[in-house]
C-alpha positions as CSV (number, residue, x, y, z in Angstrom):
1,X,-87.5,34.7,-157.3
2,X,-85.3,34.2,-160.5
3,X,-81.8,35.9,-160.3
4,X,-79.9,34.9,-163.6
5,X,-76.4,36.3,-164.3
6,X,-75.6,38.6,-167.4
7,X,-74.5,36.5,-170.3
8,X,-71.2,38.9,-170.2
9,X,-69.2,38.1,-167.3
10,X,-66.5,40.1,-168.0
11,X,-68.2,43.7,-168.5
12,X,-66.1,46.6,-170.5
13,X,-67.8,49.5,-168.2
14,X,-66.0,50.0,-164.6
15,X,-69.6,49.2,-163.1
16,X,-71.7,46.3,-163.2
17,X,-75.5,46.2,-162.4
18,X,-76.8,42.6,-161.8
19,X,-80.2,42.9,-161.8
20,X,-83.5,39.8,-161.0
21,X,-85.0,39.0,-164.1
22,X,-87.5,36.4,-165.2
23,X,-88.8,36.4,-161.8
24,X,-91.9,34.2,-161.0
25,X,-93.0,36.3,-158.4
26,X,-92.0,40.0,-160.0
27,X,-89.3,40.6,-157.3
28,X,-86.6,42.6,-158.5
29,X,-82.9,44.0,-157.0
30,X,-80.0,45.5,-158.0
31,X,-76.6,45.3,-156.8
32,X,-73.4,47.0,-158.0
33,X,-70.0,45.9,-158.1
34,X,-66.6,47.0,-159.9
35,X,-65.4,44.7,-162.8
36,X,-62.4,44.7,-160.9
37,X,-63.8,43.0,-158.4
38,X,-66.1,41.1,-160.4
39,X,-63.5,37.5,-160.3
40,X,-62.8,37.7,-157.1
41,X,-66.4,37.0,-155.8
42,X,-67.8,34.0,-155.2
43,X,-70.8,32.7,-157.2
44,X,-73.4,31.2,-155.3
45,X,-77.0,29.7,-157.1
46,X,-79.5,29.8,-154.2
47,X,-82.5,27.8,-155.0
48,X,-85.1,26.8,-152.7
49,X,-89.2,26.5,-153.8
50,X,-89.7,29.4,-151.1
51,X,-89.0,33.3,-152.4
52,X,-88.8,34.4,-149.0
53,X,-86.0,31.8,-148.0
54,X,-84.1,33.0,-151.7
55,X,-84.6,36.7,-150.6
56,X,-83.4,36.1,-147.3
57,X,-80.1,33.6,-148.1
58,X,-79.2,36.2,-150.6
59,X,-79.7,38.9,-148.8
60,X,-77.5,37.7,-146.2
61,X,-74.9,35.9,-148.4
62,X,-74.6,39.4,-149.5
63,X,-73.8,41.0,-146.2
64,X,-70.4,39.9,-147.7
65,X,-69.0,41.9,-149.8
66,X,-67.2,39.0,-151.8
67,X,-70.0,37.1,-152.6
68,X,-72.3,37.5,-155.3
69,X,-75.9,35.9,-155.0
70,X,-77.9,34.4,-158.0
71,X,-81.1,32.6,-157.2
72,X,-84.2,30.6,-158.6
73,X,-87.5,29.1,-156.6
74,X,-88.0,27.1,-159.2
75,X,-86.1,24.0,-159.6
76,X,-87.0,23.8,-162.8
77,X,-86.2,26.7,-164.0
78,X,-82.8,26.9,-162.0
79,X,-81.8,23.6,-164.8
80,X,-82.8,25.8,-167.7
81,X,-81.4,29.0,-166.8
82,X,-77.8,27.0,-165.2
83,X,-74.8,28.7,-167.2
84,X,-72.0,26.1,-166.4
85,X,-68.6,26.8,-165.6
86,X,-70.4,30.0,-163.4
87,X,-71.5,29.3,-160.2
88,X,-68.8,28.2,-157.2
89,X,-71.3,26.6,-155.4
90,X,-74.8,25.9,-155.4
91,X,-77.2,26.4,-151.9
92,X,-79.9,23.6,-153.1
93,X,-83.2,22.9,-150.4
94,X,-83.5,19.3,-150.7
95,X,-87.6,19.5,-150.6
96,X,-88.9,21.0,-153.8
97,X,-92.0,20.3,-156.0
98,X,-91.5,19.0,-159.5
99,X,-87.8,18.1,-158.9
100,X,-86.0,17.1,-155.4
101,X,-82.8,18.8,-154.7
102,X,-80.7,15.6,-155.2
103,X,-82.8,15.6,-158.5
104,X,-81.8,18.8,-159.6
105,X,-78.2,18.5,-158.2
106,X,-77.7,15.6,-160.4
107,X,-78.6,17.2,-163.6
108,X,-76.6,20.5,-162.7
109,X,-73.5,18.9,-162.0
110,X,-73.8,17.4,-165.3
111,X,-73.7,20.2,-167.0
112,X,-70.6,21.8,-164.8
113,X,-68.6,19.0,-163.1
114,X,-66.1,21.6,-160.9
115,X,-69.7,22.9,-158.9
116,X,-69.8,22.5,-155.3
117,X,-73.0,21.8,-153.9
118,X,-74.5,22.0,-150.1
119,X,-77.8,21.0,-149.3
120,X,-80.1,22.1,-147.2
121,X,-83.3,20.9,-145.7
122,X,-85.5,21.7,-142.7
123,X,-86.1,18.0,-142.0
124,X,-84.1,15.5,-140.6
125,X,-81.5,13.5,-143.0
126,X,-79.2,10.8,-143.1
127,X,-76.3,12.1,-144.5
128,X,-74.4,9.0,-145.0
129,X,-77.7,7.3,-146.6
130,X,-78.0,10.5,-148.7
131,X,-74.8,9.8,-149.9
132,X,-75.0,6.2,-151.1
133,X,-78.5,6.8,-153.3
134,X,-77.0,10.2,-154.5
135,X,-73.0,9.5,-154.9
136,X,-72.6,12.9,-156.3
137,X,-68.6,13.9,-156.0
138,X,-69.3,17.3,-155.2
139,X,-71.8,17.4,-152.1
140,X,-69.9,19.3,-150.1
141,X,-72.2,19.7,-146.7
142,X,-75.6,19.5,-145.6
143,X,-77.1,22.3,-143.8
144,X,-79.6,22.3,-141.3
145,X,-82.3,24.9,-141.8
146,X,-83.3,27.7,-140.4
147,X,-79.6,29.0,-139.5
148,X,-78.1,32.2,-138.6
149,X,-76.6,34.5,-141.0
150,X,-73.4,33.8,-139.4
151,X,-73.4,30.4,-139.4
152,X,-73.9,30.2,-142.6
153,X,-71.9,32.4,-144.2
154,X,-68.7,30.6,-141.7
155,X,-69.8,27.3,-143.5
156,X,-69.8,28.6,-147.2
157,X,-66.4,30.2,-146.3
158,X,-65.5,26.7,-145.0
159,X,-67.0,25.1,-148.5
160,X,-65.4,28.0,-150.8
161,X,-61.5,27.5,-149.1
């Protein structure tokens, strides 16, 4: 599932409609927000090589009404589609095909330097180790899949402040 934002982020009509495009698996969603509300969220990029785990985060991140959800199951596709200077942080499963999520990461936060980034992985990792072979500045946590909706969203706050 490939969720890109609109190239305008600053619409001229009081209502926005983000819709999923360009999505590998045909899913799409709407959501609606007012442009004057449309700053104040927070920009997250989930991308994980599972649809169901995109659908899911998002749908869930969303729950919040001052957070708006983008998201890609394709890691490759997540670097093509990246708009820099966008996102406030980007939700990145560390086991992907084609690309690992430190992989990925790497080449993202080329392209925007101020993006915050959280992993997260089902598996077990050394975060300290991850650290050292990845010393990307802007890791900001690891997160331990599956997690609650709650838990989560406390941690992003956490990430966002």
């Amino acid at each position: 599932m490939n969720r890109a934002p609109n190239d305008d982020p600053e619409p001229e009509n009081e209502t926005v409609h983000t819709e999923e495009v360009k999505s590998d698996n045909n899913i799409k969603s709407t959501s609606s927000l007012a442009s004057s509300d449309f700053q104040r969220h927070k920009r997250i990029l989930v991308i994980d090589d599972d649809p169901d785990i995109v659908f899911t985060l998002r749908v869930g991140l969303e729950s919040d009404p001052t957070m708006q959800v983008f998201g890609f199951d394709n890691p490759v596709t997540a670097l093509v589609e990246f708009k820099p200077n966008f996102y406030e942080l980007l939700l990145i499963d560390v086991n992907m095909p084609l690309m690992d999520g430190f992989q990925l990461a790497q080449n993202l936060v080329r392209r925007d330097l101020n993006v915050r980034v959280c992993f997260m992985t089902s598996g077990e990792i050394n975060m300290n180790a991850a650290r050292e072979v990845h010393p990307l500045k802007s890791i900001g946590c690891f997160i331990k899949k599956p997690i609650t909706t709650e838990q989560l969203l406390k941690r992003i706050r956490a990430e966002l402040e």
